[in-house]
C-alpha positions as CSV (number, residue, x, y, z in Angstrom):
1,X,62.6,0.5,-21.5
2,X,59.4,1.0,-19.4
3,X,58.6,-0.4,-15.9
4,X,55.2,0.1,-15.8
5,X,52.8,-3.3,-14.8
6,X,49.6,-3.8,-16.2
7,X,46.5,-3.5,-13.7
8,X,46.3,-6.8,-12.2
9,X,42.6,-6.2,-11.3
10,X,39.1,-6.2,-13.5
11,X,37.4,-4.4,-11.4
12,X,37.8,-3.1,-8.0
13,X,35.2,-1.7,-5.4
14,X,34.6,-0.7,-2.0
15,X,31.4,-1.7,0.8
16,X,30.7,0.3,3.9
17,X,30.9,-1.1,7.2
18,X,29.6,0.2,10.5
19,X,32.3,-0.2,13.0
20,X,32.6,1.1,17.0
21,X,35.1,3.6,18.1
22,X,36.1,4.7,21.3
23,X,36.4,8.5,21.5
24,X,37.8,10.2,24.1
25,X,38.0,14.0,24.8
26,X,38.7,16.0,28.4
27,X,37.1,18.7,30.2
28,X,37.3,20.5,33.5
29,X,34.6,20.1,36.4
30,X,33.1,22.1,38.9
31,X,36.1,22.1,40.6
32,X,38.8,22.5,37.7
33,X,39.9,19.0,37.6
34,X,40.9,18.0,34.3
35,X,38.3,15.3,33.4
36,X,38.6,12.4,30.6
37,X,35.4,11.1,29.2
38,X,35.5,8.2,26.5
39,X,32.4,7.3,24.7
40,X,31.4,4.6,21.7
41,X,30.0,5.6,18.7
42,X,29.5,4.1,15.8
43,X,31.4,5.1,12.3
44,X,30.7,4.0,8.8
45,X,34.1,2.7,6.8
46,X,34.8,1.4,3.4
47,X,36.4,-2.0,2.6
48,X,38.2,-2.3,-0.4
49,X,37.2,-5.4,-2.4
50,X,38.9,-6.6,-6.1
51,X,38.1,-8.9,-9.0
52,X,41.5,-10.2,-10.3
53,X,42.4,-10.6,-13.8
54,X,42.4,-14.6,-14.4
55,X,45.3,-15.8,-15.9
56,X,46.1,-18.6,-19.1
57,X,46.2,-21.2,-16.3
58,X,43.2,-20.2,-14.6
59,X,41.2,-19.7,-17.6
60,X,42.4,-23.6,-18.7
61,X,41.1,-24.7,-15.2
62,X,38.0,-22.8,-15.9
63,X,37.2,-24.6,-18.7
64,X,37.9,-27.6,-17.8
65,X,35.8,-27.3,-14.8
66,X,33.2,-26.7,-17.0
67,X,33.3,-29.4,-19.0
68,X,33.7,-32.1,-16.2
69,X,30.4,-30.2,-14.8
70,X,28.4,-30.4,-18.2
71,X,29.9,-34.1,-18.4
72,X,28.5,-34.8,-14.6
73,X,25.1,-33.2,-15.8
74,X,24.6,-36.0,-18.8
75,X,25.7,-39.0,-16.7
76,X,23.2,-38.1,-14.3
77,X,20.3,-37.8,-16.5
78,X,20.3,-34.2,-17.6
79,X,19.8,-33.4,-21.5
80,X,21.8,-31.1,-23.9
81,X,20.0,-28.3,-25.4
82,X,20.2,-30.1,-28.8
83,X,19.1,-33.4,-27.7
84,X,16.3,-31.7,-25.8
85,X,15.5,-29.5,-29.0
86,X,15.1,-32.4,-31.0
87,X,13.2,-34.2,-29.1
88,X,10.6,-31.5,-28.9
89,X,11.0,-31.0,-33.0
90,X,10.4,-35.1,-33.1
91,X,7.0,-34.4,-30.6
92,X,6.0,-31.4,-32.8
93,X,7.7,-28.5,-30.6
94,X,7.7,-27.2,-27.6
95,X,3.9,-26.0,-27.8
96,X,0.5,-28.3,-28.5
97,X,-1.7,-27.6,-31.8
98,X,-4.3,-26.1,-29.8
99,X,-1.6,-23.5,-27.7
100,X,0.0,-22.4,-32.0
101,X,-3.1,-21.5,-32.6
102,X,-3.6,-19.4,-29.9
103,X,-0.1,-17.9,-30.1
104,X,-0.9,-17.6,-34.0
105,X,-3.9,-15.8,-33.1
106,X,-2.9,-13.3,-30.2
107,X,0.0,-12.3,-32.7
108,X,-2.6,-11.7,-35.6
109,X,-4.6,-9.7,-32.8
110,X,-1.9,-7.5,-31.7
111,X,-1.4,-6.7,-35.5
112,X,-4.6,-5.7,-35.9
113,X,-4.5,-3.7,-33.0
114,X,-1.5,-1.9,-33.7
115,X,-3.6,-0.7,-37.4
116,X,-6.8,-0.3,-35.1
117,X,-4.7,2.2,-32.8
118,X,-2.9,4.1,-36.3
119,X,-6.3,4.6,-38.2
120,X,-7.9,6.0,-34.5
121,X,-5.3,8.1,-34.2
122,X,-5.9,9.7,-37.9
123,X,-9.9,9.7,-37.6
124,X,-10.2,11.4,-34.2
125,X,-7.7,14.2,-34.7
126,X,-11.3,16.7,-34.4
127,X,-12.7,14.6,-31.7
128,X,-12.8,15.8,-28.2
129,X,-9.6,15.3,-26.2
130,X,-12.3,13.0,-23.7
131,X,-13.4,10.8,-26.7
132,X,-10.0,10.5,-28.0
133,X,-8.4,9.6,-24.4
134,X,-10.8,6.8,-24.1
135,X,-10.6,5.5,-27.4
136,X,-7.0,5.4,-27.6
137,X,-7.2,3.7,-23.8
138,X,-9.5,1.0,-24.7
139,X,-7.3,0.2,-27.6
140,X,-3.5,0.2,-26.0
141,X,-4.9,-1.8,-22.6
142,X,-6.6,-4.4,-25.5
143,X,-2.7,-4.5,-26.9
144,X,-1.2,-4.8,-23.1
145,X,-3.2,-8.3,-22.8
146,X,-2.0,-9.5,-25.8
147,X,1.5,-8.9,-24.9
148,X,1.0,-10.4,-21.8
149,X,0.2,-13.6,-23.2
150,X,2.3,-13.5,-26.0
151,X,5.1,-13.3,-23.5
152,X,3.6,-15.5,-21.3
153,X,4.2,-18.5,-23.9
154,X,7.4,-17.4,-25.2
155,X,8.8,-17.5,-21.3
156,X,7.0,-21.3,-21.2
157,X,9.0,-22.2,-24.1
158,X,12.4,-20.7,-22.9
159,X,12.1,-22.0,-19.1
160,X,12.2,-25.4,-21.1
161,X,15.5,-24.8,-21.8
162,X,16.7,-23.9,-18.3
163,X,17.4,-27.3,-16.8
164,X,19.9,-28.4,-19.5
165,X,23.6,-30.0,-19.1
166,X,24.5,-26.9,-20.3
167,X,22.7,-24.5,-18.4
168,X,23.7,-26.6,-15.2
169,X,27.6,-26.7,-16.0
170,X,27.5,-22.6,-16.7
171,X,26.0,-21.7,-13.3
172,X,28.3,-23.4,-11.6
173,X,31.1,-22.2,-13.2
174,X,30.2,-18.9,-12.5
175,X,30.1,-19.7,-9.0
176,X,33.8,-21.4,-9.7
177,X,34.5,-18.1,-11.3
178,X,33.4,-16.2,-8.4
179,X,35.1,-17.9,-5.9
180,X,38.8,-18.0,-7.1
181,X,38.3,-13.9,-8.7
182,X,37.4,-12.6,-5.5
183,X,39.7,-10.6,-3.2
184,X,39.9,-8.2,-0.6
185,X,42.7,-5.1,-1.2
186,X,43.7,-2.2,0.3
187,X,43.0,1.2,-0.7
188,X,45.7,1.5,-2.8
189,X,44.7,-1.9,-4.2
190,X,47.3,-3.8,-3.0
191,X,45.9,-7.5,-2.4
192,X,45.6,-8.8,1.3
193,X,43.7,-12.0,1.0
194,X,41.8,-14.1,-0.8
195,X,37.9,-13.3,0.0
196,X,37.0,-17.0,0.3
197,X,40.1,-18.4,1.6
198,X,42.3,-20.9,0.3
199,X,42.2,-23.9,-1.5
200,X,40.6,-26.1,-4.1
201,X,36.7,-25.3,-5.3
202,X,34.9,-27.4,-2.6
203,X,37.4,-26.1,0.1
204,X,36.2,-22.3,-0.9
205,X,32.4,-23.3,-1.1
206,X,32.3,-23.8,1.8
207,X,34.0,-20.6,3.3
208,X,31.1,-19.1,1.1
209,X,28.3,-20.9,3.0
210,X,30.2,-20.1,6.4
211,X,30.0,-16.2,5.4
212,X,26.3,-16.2,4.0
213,X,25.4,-17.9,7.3
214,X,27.4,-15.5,9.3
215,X,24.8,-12.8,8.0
216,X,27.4,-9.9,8.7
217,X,26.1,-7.1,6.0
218,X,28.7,-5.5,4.8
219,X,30.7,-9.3,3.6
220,X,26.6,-10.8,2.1
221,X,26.8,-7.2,0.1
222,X,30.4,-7.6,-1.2
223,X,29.2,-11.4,-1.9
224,X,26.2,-10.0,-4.1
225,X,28.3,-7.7,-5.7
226,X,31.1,-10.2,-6.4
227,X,28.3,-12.5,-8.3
228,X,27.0,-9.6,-10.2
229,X,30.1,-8.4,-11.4
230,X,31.4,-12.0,-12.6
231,X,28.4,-13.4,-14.5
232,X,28.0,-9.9,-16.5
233,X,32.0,-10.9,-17.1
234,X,31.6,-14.4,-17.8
235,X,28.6,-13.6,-20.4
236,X,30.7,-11.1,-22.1
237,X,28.5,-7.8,-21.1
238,X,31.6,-6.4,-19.0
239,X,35.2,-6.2,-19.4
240,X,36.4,-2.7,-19.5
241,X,36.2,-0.6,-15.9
242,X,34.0,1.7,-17.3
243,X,31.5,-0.8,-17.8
244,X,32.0,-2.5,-14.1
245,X,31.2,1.2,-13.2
246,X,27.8,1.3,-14.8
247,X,27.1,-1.9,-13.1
248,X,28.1,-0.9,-10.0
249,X,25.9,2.0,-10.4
250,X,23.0,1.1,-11.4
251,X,23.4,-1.6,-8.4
252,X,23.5,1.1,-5.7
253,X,20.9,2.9,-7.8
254,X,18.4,-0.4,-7.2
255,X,19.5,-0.8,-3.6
256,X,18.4,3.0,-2.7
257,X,15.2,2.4,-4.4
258,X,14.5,-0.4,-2.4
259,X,15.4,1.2,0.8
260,X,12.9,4.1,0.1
261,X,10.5,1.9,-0.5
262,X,10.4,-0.4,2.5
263,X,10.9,2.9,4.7
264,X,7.4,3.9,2.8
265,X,5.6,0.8,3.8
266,X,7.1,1.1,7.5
267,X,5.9,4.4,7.5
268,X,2.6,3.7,5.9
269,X,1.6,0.5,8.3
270,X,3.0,2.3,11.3
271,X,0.7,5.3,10.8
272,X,-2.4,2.8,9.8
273,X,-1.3,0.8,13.4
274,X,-1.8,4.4,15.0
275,X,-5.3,5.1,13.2
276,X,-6.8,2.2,14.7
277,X,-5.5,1.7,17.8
278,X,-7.4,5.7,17.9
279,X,-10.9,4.3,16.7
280,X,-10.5,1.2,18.3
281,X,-11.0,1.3,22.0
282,X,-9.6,-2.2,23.7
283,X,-11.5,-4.7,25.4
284,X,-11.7,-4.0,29.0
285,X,-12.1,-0.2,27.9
286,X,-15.5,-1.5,26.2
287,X,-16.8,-3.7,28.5
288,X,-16.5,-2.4,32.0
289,X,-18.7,0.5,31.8
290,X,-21.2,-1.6,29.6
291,X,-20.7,-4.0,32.9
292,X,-21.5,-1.2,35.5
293,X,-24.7,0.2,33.5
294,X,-26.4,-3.2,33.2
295,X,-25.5,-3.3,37.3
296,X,-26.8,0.0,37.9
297,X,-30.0,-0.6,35.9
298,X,-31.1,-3.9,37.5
299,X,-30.4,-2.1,40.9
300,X,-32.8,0.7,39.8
301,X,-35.4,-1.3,38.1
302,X,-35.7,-3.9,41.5
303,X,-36.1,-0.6,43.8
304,X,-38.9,1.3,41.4
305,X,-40.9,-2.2,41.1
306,X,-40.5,-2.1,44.9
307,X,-41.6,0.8,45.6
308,X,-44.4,0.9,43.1
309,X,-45.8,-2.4,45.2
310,X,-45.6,-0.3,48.5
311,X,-47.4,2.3,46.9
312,X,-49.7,0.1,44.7
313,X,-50.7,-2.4,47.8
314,X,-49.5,-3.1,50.7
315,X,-50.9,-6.7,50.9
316,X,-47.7,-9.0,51.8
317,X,-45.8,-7.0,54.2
318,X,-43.7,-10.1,55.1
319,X,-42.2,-10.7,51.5
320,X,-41.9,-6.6,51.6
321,X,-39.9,-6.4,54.9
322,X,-37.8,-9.4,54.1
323,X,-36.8,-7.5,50.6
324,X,-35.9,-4.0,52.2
325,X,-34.0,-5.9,55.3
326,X,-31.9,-7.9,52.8
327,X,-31.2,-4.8,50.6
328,X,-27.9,-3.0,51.7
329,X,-27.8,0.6,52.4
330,X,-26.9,1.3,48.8
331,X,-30.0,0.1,47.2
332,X,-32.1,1.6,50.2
333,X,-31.1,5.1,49.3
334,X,-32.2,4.4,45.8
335,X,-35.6,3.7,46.8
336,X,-35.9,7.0,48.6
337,X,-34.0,9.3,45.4
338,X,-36.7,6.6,43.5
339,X,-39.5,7.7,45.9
340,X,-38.9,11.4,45.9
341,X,-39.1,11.3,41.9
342,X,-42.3,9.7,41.4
């Protein structure tokens, strides 16, 4: 008879986190002492994380949960998806006469399109590859718009559906879900602790708030990761480890892209920053000198209108000698330079 246990565990991951280590390592000085010297540095480490496999009794408190939630939903005002349906089938739908038409039409108009773009593509085989890039163009950004607004109303219609009892009770039992499935393990995925602590729902809710607000990276990651993994669960999209794997990749996939791309725009609005701050000279750097030329030409303009008057005339020698006393020695010089050029 075997021994072997079944995998306790859906799904079970690991999140780096940066950590400081001291490091210490000797060496001799100048005079052959042996010398100890310990820095910090920092070192990335995983920690192991797990999604346990619910059990019969947790799957009964699951449900339940649920339908105390969706029962809490219609006392408090919230609509069922069928009473909500109905009601719009009793008003005539979800949409108004004029808003069919125009969904009837933008459908009729992407059909037409679609034998618009076939019969181009048949009569321009011998056109030029110009003609036929443009024509085809014109046609398939012609279908993009209708698309566009043909999903445009079918999104209108579904958001309808969003606040429902129903929709309502499920969110929150993911978040039930979440909060009782997660763990932390060890590498050999041998379970530590509950991730959230222990206790009943509102008990672990709150542990969850404490952590988002504690912003420490490496726990908001495992958090995200924890609520991916259990709603693609829940909804039936994941169950075998293969498929948490996909997930998981195609998570850390997204993350890298989004890295790169805010290191782009860094680099892009740092290097634009640089750019002007080169063509643009500040302030002061602008007005000073323009400051010191307007001085220096009002200085010069006063001594050449002076001395053109003691060349010109010399009839009011009191006003003259009262200017050329109150000058400073500055200004007198410049009426010599000033004399010697003219």
């Amino acid at each position: 008879m075997s021994n072997k246990k079944t995998n306790k565990w859906l799904y079970r991951f690991s999140v780096t986190r940066e950590v400081d280590v001291e490091e210490s390592s000797s060496s001799k000085d100048s005079k052959g002492k042996e010398v100890t010297v310990t820095k910090v540095i920092t070192k990335e480490e995983p920690v192991f994380f797990g999604i346990r496999k619910p059990t019969r009794k947790l799957f009964d408190e699951g449900e339940l949960f649920y339908g105390v939630t969706m029962s809490q939903g219609i006392k408090s005002g919230l609509l069922t998806k069928a009473q909500l349906s109905k009601r719009y089938d009793n008003d005539g739908g979800v949409l108004s006469e004029p808003d069919k038409e125009k969904y009837a039409q933008l459908y009729l108009e992407l059909f037409e399109l679609e034998n618009e773009l076939q019969r181009a593509q048949l009569n321009l085989e011998k056109a030029s590859e110009k003609k036929k890039k443009e024509e085809l163009t014109s046609i398939l950004q012609k279908m993009n718009e209708a698309r566009t607004q043909i999903q445009e109303f079918e999104s209108a219609q579904s958001n309808i559906f969003d606040q429902t009892a129903e929709n309502r009770a499920r969110n929150k039992t993911i978040m039930w879900w979440v909060l009782h499935l997660a763990n932390i393990t060890d590498d050999k995925g041998e379970a530590l602790s509950a991730f959230f602590g222990e206790g009943g729902y509102d008990e672990k809710l709150e542990n969850y708030d404490v952590k988002e607000d504690d912003g420490d990276l490496h726990i908001i990651e495992a958090m995200r990761k924890f609520a991916y993994f259990i709603s693609y669960w829940y909804n039936g999209q994941a169950n075998t480890e293969e498929e948490f794997a996909n997930i998981d990749k195609a998570l850390n996939e997204e993350e890298e892209s989004e890295e790169e791309s805010t290191e782009e725009s860094t680099e892009e609005s740092t290097e634009e920053s640089t750019e002007e701050s080169e063509k643009e000279p500040t302030e002061e750097s602008v007005k000073e000198p323009e400051e010191e030329i307007e001085e220096e030409a009002l200085e010069v303009k006063e001594v050449v209108a002076e001395v053109v008057e003691e060349d010109s005339k010399s009839e009011l020698p009191k006003i003259k000698e009262e200017k050329t006393t109150s000058k400073p020695k500055q200004v007198k010089n410049k009426k010599e330079s000033a004399r010697e050029k003219i």
